[in-house]
ZAVEX-585742 format. One record per atom (N, C-alpha, C, O): residue in one letter; y, z, x. Coordinates in nm, 3 decimals. Each point is the difference from the previous one (the first is absolute). Example, Ala and Ser with C-alpha at 12.3 -4.5 7.8 and 13.67 -1.06 7.14 Angstrom:
residues 2
[lodren "a" [-0.569 0.780 1.319]],
[lodren "a" [0.119 0.000 -0.089]],
[lodren "a" [0.120 0.000 0.090]],
[lodren "a" [-0.002 0.066 0.104]],
[lodren "s" [0.107 -0.138 -0.139]],
[lodren "s" [0.119 0.006 0.082]],
[lodren "s" [0.109 0.073 -0.077]],
[lodren "s" [0.111 0.017 0.051]],
end
This chain:
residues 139
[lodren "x" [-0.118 0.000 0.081]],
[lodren "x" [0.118 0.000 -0.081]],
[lodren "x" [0.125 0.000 0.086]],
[lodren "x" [0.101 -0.057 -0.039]],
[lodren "x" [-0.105 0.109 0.137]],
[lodren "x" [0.085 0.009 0.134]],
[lodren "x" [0.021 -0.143 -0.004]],
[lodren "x" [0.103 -0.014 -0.066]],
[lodren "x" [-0.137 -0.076 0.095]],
[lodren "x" [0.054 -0.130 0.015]],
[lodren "x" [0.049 -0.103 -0.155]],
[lodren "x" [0.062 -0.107 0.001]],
[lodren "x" [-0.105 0.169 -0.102]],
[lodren "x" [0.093 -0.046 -0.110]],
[lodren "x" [0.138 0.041 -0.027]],
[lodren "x" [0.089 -0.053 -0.066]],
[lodren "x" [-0.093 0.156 0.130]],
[lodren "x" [0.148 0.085 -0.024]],
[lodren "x" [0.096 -0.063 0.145]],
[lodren "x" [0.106 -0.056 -0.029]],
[lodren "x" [-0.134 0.064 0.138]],
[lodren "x" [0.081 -0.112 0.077]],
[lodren "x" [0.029 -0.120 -0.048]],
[lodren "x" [0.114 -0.038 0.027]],
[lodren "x" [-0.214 -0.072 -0.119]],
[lodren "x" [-0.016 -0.089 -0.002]],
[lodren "x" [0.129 0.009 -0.098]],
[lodren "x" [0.081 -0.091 0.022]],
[lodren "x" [-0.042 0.185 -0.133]],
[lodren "x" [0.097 0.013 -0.096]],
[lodren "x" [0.160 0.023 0.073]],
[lodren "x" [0.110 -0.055 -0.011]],
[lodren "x" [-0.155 0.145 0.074]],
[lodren "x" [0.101 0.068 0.098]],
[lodren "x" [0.113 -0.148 0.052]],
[lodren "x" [0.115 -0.033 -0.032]],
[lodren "x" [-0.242 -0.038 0.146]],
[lodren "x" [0.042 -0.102 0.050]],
[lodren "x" [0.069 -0.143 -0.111]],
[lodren "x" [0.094 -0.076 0.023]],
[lodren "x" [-0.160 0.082 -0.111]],
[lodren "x" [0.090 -0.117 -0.096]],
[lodren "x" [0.085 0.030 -0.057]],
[lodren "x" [0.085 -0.082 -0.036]],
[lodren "x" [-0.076 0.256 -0.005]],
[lodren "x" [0.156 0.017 -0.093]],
[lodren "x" [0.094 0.034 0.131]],
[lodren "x" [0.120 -0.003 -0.029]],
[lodren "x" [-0.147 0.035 0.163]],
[lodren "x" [0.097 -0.030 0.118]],
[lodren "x" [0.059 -0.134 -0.018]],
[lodren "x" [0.119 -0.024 -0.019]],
[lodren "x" [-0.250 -0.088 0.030]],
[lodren "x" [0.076 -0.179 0.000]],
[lodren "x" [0.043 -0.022 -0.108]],
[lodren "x" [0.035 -0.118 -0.007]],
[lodren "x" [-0.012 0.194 -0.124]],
[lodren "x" [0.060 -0.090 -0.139]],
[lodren "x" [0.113 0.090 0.014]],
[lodren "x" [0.087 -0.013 -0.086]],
[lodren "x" [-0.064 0.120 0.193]],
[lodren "x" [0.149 0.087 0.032]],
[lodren "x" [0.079 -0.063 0.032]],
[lodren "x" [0.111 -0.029 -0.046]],
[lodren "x" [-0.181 -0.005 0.152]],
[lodren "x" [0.079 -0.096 0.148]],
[lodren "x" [0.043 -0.151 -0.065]],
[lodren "x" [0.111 -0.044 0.031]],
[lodren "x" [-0.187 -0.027 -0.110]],
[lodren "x" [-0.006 -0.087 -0.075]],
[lodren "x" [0.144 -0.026 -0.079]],
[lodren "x" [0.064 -0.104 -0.015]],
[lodren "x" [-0.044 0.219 -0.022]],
[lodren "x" [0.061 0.002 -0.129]],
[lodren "x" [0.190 0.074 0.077]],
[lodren "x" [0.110 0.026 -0.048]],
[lodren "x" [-0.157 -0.025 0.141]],
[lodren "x" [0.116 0.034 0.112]],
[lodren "x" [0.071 -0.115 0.073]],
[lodren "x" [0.120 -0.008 0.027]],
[lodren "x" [-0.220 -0.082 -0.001]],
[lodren "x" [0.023 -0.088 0.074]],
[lodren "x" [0.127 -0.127 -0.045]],
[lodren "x" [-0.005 -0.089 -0.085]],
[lodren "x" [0.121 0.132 0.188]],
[lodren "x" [0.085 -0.136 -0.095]],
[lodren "x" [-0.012 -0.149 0.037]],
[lodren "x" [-0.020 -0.057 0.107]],
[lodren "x" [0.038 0.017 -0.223]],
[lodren "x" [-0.027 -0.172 0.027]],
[lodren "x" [0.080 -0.066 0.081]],
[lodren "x" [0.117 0.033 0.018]],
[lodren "x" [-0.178 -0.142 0.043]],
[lodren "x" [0.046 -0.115 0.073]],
[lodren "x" [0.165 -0.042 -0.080]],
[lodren "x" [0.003 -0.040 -0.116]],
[lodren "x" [0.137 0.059 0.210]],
[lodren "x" [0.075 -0.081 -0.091]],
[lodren "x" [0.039 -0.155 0.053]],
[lodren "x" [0.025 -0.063 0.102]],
[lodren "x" [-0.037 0.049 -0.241]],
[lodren "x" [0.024 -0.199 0.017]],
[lodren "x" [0.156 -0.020 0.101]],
[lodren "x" [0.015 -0.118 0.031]],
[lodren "x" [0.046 0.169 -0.003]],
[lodren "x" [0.143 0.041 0.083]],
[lodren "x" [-0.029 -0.043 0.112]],
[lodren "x" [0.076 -0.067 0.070]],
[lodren "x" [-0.199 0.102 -0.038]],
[lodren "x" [-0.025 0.023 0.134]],
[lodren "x" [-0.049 -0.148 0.080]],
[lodren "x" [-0.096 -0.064 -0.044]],
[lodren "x" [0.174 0.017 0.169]],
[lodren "x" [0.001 -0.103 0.054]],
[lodren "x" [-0.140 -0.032 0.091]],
[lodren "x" [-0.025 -0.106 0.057]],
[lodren "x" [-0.066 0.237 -0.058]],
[lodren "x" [-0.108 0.004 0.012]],
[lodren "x" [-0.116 -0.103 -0.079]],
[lodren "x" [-0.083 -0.086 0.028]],
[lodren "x" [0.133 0.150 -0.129]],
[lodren "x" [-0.066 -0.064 -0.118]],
[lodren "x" [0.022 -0.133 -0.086]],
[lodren "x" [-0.041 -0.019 -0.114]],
[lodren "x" [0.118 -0.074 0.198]],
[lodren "x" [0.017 -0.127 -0.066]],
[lodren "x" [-0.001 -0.106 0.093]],
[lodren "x" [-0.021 0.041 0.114]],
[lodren "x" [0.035 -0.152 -0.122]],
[lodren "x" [-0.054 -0.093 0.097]],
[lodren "x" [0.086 0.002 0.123]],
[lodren "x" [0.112 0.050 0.010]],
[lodren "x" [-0.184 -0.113 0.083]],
[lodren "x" [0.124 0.019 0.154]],
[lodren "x" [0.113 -0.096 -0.046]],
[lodren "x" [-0.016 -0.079 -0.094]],
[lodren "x" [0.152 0.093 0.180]],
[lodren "x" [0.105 -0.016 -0.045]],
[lodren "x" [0.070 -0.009 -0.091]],
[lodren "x" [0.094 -0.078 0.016]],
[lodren "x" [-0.103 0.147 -0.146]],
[lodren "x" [0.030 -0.006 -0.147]],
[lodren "x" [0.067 0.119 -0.024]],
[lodren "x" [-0.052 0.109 0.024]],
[lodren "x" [0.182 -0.125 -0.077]],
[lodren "x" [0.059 0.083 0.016]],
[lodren "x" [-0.001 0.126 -0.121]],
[lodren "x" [-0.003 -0.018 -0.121]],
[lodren "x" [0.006 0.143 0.190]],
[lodren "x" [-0.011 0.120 -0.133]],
[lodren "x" [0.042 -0.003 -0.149]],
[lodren "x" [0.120 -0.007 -0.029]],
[lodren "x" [-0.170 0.010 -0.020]],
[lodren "x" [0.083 -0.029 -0.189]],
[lodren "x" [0.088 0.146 -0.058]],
[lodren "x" [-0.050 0.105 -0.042]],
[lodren "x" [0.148 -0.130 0.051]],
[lodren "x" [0.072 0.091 -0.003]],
[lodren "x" [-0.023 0.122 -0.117]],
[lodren "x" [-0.039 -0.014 -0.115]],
[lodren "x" [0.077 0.138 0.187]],
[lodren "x" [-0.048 0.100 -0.110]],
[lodren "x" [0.073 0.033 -0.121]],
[lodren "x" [0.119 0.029 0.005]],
[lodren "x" [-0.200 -0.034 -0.137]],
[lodren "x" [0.068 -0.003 -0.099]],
[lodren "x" [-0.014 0.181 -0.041]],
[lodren "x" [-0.095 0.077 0.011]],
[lodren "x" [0.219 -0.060 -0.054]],
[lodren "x" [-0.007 0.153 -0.050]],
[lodren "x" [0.001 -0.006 -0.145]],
[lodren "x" [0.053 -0.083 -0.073]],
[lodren "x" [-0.134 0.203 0.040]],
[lodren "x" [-0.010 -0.024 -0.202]],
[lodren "x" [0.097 0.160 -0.035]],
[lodren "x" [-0.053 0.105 0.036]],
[lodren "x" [0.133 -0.102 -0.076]],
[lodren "x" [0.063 0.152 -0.053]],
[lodren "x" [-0.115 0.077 -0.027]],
[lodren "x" [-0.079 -0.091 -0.026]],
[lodren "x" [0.016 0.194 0.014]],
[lodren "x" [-0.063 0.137 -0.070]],
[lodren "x" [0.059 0.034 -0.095]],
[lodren "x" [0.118 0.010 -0.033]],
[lodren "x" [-0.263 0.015 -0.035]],
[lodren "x" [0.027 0.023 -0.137]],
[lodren "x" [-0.046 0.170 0.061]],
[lodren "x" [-0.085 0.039 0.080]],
[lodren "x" [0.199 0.036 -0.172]],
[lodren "x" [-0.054 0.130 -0.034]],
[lodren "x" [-0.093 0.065 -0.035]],
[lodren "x" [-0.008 0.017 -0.122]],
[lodren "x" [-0.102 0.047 0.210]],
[lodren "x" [-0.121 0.033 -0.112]],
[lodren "x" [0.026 0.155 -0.095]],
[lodren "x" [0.070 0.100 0.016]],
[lodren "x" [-0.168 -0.146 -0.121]],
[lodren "x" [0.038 0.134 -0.076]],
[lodren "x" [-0.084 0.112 0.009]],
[lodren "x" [-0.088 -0.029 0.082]],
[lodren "x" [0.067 0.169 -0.135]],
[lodren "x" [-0.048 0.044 0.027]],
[lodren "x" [-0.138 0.042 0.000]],
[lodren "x" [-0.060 0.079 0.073]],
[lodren "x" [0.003 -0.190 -0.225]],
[lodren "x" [-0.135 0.026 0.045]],
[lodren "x" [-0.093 -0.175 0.054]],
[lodren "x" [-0.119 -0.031 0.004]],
[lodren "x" [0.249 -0.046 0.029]],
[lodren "x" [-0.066 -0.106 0.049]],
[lodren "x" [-0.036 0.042 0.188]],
[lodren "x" [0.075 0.045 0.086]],
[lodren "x" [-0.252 -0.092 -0.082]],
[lodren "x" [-0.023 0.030 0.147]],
[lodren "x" [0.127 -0.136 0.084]],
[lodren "x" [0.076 -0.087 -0.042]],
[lodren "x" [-0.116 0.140 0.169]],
[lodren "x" [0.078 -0.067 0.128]],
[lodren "x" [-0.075 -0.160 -0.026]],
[lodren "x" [-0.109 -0.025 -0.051]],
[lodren "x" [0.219 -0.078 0.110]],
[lodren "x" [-0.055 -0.148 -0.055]],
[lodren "x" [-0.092 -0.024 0.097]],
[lodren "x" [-0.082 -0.078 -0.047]],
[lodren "x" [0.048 0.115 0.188]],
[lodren "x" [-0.074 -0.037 0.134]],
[lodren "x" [-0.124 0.059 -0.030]],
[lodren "x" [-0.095 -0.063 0.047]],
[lodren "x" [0.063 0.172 -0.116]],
[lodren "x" [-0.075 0.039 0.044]],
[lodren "x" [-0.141 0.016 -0.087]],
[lodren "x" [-0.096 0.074 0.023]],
[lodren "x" [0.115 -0.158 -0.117]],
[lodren "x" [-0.153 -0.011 -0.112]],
[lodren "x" [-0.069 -0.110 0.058]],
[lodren "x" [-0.107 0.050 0.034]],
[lodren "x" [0.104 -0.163 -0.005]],
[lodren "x" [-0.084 -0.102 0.059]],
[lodren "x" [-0.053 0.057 0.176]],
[lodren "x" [-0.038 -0.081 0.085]],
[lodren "x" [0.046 0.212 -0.064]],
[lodren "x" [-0.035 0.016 0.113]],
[lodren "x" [-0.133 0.125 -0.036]],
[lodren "x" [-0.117 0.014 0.034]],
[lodren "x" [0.203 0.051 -0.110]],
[lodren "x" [-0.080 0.120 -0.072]],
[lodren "x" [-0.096 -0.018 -0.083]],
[lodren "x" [-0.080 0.090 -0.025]],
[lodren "x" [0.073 -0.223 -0.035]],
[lodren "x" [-0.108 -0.040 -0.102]],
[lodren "x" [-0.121 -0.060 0.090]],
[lodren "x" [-0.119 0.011 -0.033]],
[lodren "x" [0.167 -0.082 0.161]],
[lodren "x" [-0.074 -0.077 0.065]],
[lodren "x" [-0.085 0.123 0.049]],
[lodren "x" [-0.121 -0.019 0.004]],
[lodren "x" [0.173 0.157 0.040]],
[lodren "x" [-0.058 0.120 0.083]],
[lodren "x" [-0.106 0.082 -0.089]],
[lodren "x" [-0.099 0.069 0.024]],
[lodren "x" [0.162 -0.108 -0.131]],
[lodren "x" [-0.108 0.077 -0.127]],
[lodren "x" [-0.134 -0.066 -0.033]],
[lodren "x" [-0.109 0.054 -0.020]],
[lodren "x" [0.142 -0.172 0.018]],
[lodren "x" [-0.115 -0.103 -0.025]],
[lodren "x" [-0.089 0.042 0.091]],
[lodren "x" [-0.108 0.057 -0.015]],
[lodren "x" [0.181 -0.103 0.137]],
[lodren "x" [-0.084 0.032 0.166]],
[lodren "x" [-0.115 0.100 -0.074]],
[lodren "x" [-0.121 -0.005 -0.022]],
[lodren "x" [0.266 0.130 -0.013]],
[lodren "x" [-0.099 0.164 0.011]],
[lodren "x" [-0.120 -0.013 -0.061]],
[lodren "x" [-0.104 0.053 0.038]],
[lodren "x" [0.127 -0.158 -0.181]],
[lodren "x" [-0.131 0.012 -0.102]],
[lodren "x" [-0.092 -0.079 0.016]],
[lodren "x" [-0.091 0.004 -0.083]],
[lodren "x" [0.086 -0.073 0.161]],
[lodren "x" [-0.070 -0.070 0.029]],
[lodren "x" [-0.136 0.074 0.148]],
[lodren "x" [-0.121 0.003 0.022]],
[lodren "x" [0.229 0.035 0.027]],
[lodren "x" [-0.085 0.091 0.123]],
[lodren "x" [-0.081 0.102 -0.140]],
[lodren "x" [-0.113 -0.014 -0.046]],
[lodren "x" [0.189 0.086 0.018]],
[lodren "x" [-0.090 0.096 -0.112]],
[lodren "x" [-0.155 -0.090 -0.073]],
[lodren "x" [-0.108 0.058 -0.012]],
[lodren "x" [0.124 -0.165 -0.019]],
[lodren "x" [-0.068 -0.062 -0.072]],
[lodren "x" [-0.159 -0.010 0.070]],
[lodren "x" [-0.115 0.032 -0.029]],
[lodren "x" [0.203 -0.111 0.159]],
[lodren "x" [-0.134 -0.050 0.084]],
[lodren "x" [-0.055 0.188 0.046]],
[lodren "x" [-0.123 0.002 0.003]],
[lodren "x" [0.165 0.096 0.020]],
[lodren "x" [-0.060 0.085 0.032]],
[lodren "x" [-0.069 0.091 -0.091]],
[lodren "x" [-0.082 0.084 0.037]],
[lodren "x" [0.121 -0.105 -0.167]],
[lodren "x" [-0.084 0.078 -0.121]],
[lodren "x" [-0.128 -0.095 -0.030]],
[lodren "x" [-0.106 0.050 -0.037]],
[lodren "x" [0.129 -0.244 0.064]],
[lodren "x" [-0.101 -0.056 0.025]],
[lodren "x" [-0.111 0.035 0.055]],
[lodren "x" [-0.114 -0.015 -0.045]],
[lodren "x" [0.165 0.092 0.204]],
[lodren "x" [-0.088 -0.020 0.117]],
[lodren "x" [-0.109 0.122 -0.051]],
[lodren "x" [-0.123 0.014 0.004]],
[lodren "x" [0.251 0.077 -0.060]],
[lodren "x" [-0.106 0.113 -0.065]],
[lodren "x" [-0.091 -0.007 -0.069]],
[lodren "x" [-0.101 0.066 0.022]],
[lodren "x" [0.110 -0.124 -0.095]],
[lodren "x" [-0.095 -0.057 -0.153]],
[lodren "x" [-0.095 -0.071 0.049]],
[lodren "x" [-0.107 -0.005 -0.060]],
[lodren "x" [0.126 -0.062 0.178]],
[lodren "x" [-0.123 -0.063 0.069]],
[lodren "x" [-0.084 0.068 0.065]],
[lodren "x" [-0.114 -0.047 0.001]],
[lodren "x" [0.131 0.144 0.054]],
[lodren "x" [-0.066 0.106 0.100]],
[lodren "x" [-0.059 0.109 -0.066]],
[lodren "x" [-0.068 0.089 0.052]],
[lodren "x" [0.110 -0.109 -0.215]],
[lodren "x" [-0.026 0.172 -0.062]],
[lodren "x" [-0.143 -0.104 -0.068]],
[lodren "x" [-0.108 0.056 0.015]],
[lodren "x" [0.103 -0.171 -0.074]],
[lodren "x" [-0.079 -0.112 -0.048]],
[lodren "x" [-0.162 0.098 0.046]],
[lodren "x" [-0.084 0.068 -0.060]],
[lodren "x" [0.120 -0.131 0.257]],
[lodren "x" [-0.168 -0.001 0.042]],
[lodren "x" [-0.058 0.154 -0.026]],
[lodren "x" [-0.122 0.013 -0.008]],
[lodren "x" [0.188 0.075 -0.002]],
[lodren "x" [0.001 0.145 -0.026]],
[lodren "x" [-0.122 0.022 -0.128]],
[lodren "x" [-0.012 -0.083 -0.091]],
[lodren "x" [-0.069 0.201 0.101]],
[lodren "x" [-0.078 0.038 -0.094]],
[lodren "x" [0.009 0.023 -0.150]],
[lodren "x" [0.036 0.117 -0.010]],
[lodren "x" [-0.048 -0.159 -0.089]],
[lodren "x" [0.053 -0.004 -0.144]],
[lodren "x" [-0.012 0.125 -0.052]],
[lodren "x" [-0.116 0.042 -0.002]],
[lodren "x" [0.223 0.050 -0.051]],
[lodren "x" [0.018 0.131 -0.052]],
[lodren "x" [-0.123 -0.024 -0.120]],
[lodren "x" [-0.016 -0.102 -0.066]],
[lodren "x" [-0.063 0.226 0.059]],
[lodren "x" [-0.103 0.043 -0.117]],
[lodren "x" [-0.128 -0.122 0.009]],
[lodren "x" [-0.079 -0.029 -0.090]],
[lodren "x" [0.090 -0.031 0.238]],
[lodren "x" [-0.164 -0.061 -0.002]],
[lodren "x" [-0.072 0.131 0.038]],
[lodren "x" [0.057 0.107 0.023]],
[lodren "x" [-0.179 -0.126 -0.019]],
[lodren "x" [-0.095 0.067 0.045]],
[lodren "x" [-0.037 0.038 0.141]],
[lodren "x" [-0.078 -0.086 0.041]],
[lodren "x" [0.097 0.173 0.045]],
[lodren "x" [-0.034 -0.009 0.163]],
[lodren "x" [-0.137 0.049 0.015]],
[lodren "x" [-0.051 0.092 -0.063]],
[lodren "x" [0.000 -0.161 0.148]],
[lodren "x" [-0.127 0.026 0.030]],
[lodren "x" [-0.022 0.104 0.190]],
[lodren "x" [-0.107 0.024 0.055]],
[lodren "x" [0.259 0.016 0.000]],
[lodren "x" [-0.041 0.076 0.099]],
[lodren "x" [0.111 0.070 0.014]],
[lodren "x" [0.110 -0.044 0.032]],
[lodren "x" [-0.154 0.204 -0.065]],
[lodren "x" [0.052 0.065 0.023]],
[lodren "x" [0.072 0.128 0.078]],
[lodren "x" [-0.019 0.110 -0.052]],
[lodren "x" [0.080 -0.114 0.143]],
[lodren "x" [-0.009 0.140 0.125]],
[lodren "x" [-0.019 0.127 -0.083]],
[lodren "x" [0.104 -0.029 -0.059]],
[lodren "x" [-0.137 0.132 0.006]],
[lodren "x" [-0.037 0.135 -0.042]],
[lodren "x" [0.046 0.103 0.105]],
[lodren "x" [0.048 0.108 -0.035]],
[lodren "x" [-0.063 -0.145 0.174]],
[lodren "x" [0.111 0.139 0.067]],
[lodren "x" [-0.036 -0.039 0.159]],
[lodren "x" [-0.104 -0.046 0.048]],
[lodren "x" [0.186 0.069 -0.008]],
[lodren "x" [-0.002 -0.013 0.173]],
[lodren "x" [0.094 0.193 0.000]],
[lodren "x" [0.059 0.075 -0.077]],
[lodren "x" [-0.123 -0.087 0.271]],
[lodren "x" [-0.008 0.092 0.018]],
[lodren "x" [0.073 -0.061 0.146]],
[lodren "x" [-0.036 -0.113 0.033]],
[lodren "x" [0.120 0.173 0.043]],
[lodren "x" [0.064 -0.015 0.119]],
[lodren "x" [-0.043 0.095 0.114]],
[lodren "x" [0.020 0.121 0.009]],
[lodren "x" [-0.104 -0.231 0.104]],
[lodren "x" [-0.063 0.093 0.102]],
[lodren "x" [0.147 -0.010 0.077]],
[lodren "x" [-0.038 0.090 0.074]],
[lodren "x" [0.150 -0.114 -0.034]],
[lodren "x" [0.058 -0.007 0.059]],
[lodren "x" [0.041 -0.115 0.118]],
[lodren "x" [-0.108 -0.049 0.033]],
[lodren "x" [0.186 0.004 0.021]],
[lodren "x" [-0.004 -0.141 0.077]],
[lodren "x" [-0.017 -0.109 -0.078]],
[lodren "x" [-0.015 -0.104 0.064]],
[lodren "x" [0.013 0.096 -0.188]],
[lodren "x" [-0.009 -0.107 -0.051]],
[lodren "x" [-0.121 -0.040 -0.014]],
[lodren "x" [-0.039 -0.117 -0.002]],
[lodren "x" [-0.026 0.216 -0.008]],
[lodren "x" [-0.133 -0.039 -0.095]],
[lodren "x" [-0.055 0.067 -0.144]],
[lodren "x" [0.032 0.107 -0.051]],
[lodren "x" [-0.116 -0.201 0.008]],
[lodren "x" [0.016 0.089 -0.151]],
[lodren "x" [-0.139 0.016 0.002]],
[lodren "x" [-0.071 -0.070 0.072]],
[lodren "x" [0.019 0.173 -0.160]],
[lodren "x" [-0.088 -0.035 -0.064]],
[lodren "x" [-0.035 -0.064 -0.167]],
[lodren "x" [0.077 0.044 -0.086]],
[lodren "x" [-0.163 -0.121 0.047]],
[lodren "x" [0.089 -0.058 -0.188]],
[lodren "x" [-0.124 -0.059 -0.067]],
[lodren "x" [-0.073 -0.090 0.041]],
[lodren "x" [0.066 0.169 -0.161]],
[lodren "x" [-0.084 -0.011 -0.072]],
[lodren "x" [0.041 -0.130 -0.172]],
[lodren "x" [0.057 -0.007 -0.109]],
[lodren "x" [-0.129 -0.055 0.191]],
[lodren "x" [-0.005 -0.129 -0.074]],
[lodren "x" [-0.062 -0.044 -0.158]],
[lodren "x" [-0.122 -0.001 0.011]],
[lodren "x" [0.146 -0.021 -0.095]],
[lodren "x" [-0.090 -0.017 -0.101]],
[lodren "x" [0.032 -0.153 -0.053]],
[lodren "x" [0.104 -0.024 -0.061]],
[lodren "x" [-0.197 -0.070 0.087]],
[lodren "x" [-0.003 -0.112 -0.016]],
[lodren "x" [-0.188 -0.042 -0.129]],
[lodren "x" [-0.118 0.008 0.033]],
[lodren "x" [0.191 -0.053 -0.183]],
[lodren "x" [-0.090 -0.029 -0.067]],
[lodren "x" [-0.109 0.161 -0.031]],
[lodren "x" [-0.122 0.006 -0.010]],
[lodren "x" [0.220 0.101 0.002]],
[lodren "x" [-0.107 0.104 -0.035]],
[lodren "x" [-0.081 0.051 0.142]],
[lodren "x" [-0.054 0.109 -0.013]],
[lodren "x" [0.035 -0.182 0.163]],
[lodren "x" [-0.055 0.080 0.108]],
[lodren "x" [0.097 0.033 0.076]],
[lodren "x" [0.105 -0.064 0.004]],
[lodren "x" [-0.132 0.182 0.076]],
[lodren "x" [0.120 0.094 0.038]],
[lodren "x" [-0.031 -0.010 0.158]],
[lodren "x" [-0.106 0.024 0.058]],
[lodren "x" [0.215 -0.063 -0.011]],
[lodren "x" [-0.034 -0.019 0.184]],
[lodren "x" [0.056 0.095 0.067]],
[lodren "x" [0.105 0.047 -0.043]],
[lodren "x" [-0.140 -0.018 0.114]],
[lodren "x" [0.100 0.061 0.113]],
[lodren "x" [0.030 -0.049 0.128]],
[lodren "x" [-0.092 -0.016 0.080]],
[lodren "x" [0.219 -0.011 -0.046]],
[lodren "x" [0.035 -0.087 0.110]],
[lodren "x" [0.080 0.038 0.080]],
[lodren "x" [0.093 0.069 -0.042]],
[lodren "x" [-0.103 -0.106 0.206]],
[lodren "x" [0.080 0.042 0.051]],
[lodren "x" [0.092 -0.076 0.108]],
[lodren "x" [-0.041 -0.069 0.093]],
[lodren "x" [0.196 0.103 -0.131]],
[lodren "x" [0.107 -0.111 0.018]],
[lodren "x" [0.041 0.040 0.111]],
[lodren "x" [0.028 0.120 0.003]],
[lodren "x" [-0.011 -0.192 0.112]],
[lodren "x" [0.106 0.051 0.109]],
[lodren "x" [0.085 -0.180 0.011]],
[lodren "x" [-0.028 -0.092 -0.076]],
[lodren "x" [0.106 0.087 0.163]],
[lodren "x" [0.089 -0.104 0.030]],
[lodren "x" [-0.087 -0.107 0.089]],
[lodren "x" [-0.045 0.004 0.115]],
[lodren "x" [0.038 -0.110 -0.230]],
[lodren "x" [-0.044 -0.108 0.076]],
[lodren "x" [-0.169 0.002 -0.067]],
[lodren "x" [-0.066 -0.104 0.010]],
[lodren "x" [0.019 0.196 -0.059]],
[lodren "x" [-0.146 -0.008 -0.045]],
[lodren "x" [-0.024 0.109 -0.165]],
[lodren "x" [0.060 0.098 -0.044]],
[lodren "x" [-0.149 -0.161 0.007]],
[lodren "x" [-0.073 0.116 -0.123]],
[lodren "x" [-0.154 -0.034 0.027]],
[lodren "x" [-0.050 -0.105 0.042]],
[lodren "x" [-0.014 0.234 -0.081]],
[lodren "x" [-0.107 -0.012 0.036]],
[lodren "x" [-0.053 0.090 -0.134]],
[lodren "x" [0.060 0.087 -0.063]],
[lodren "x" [-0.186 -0.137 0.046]],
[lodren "x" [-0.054 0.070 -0.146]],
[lodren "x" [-0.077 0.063 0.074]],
[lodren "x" [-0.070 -0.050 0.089]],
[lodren "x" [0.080 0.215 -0.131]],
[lodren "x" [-0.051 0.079 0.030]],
[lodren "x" [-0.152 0.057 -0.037]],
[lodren "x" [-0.097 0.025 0.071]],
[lodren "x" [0.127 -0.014 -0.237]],
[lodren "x" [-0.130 0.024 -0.097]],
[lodren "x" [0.051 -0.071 -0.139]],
[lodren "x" [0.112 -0.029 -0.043]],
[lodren "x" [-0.241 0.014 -0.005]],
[lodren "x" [0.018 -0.035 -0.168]],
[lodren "x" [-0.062 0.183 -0.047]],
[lodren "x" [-0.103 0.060 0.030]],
[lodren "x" [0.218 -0.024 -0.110]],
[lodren "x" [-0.010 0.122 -0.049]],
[lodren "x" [-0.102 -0.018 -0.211]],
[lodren "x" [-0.013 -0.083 -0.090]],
[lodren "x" [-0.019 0.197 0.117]],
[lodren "x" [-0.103 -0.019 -0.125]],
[lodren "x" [0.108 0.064 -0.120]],
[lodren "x" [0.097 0.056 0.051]],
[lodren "x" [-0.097 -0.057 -0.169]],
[lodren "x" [0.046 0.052 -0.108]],
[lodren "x" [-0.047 0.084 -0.058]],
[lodren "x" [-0.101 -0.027 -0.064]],
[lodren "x" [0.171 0.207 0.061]],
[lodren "x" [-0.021 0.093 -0.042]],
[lodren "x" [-0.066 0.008 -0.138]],
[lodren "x" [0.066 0.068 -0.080]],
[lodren "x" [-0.169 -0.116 0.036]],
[lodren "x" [-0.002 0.005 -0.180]],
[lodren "x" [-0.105 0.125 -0.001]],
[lodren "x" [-0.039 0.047 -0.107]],
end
């Protein structure tokens, strides 16, 4: 899950930065063919904004960052839904069950197994299990 949450992290950073970023202006002698001369800058008066109209710059940057966001959300509730899929189906039936381990210490256990009604006893250390006994049923 550690790497879905960067993966979110990292795209609502780029739909930040995105949405920060100012555009290329056509002004610029950079940006138009060699020797052609700059097109002069036209100024437009401002209009007053009121008080519950937002700022005019800044919704086509903010919508683009939101999208970004939901979209990252999307693919990662996806990724979830895919991974929870191969997972064991709540209220099937299990056929093996641990009944109790016991801790010798160092990381070994001892663990009594019940698979199909016979009861094992096994013993786990790192890197191996080894069946110890098949235990009989108290009746």
């Amino acid at each position: 899950m550690r790497s879905a949450g960067g993966l979110a992290l990292f795209l609502f950073a780029a739909g930040s930065a995105l949405a920060q970023a100012p555009a290329p202006s056509p002004a610029d002698p950079d940006h138009g063919p060699p020797g052609a001369a700059a097109p002069a800058e036209v100024i437009y008066p401002r209009r007053a904004a009121s008080a519950g109209e937002p700022a005019r710059g800044s919704a086509p940057g903010g919508t683009s960052a939101l999208l970004l966001v939901a979209a990252a959300a999307a693919g990662v509730g996806a990724w979830y839904l895919l991974r929870r899929r191969n997972q064991a189906v709540p209220g099937a039936e299990r056929k093996l069950v641990i009944a109790e381990t016991r801790s010798l210490g160092n990381r070994q256990y001892l663990v009594v197994a019940d698979y199909e009604g016979r009861k094992l006893l096994l013993g786990v250390c790192p890197g191996r299990i080894d069946l110890l006994t098949k235990l009989e049923d108290e009746e």
